[in-house]
C-alpha positions, -999 to +999 in steps of 0.1 A: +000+000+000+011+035-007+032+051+025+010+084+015-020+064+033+001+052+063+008+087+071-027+103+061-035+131+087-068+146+085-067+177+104-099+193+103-083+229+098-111+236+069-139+235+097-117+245+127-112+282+106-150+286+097-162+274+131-135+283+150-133+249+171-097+237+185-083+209+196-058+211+225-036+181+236-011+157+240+018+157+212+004+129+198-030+140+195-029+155+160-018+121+143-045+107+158-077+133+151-090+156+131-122+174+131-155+177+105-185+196+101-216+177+118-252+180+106-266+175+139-285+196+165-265+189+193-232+189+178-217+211+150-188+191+146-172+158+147-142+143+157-129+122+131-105+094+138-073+094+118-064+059+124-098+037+130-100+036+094-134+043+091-134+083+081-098+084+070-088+061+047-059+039+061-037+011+062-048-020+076-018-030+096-025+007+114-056+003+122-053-031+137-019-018+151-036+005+176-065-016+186-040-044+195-013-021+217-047-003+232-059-039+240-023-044+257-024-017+280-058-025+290-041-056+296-013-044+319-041-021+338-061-053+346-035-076+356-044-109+365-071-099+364-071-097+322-083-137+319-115-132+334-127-095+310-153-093+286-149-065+258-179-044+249-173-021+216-200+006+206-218+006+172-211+016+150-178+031+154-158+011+174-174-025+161-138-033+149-118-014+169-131-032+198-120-067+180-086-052+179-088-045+212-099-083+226-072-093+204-046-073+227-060-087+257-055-124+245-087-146+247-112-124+259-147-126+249-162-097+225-198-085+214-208-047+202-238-027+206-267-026+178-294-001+168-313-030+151-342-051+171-335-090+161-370-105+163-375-135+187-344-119+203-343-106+242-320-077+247-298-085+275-290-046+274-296-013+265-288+020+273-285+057+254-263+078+237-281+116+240-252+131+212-256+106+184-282+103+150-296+073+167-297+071+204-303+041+213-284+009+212-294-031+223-270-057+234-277-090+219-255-118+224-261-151+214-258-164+252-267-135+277-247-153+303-217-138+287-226-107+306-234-116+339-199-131+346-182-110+376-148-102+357-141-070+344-161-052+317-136-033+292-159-007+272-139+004+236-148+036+219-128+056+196-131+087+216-142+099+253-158+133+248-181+137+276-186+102+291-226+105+293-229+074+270-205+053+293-219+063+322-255+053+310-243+016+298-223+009+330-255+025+350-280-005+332-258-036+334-243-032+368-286-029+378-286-061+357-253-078+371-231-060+390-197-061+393-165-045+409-143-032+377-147-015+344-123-005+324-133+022+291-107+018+261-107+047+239-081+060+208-082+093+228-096+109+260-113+143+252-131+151+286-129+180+301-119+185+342-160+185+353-162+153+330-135+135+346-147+142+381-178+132+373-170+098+360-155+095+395-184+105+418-202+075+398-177+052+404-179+060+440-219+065+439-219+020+423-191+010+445-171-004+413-136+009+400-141+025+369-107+033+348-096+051+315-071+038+292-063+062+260-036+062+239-039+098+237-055+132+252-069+165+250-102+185+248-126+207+225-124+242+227-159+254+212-164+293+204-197+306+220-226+303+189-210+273+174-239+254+168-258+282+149-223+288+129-229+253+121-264+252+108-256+282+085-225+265+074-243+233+065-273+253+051-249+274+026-232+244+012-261+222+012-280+245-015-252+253-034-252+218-044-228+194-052-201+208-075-199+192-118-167+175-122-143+183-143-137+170-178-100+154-182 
């Protein structure tokens, strides 16, 4: 494959200038995210992946790369404790990226979320994410005992923004089967301070450990108006149409 795809950085500057949205972080941050423009209501933008290569068009061998050495450190925070996890990744994102992931760990176990109902199917799971197109997602394994084990539950996303939408599946399957350690997995870790400690007063508030691993970090800085910048900046591109190619 060409090396020009290995080392493809998407950097968002196109919609960081008209929307004036920044991203602040580690040194490795930039390599690993970019940003978009988001036709949403709740979010103008969107944090686009550089190396889950679902966005961003990338080289196998880096996208498996990271899932596998993220899986490995999950592996190193659990321990001993490593044999007994399950891996939970979120549709439709991180479907693969939490594979990856379970790979790193060694043997564990892995299922992802679904928006799609199975008939004849119970859920043995649910829970909402408020941000997203479609909110809500179902868990749907084959054997629900797979989820009522008392190991630890490792959670894989591509990104932590706020941590509403791990808070709200942690919050339904410890009512459902409860148990003393999760662990979320994520490409990079974009919470801000009042995020962080509030993933800790619900870790406290359950009674379980609840820890992070990212391979990077940072946060959003969002100008004040950004959503309505966003709208109009959707809106003006959307009815100037798409642009006629050119003729060779």
């Amino acid at each position: 494959m060409n090396n020009a795809v290995n080392d493809a950085v998407w950097s968002g500057s196109w919609v960081a200038e008209r929307l004036g949205v920044e991203l602040r972080g580690d040194a490795g941050l930039p390599a690993l995210l970019g940003l978009a423009l988001r036709r949403n209501p709740k979010r103008a933008h969107l944090l686009v992946s550089n190396v889950l290569g679902k966005h961003v068009p990338q080289a196998p061998s880096v996208v498996y790369g990271h899932g596998v050495r993220l899986g490995r450190r999950v592996a190193e925070r659990l321990g001993g404790e490593a044999a007994r996890a399950v891996v939970l990744g979120y549709a439709e994102t991180a479907t693969g990226l939490g594979h990856a992931v379970a790979d790193g760990l060694g043997t564990a176990p892995y299922l992802h979320s679904t928006r799609r109902p199975v008939a004849r199917v119970a859920p043995a799971g649910g829970f909402e994410e408020s941000h997203s197109h479609a909110t809500s997602h179902l868990l749907l394994p084959a054997d629900p005992a797979l989820l009522a084990g008392e190991g630890p539950l490792v959670l894989v996303d591509d990104e932590f923004s706020t941590g509403n939408t791990v808070v709200n599946t942690i919050r339904d399957l410890h009512a459902r089967h409860p148990r003393r350690r999760y662990v979320v997995a994520a490409l990079v870790d974009m919470r801000s301070a009042e995020d962080t400690a509030r993933m800790a007063r619900f870790a406290e508030e359950i009674g379980a450990r609840v820890d992070l691993v990212a391979a990077a970090s940072g946060t959003v800085l969002l100008p004040e108006g950004v959503l309505e910048k966003g709208r109009e900046l959707v809106a003006r591109h959307e009815s100037a149409g798409p642009r006629p190619h050119a003729r060779p």
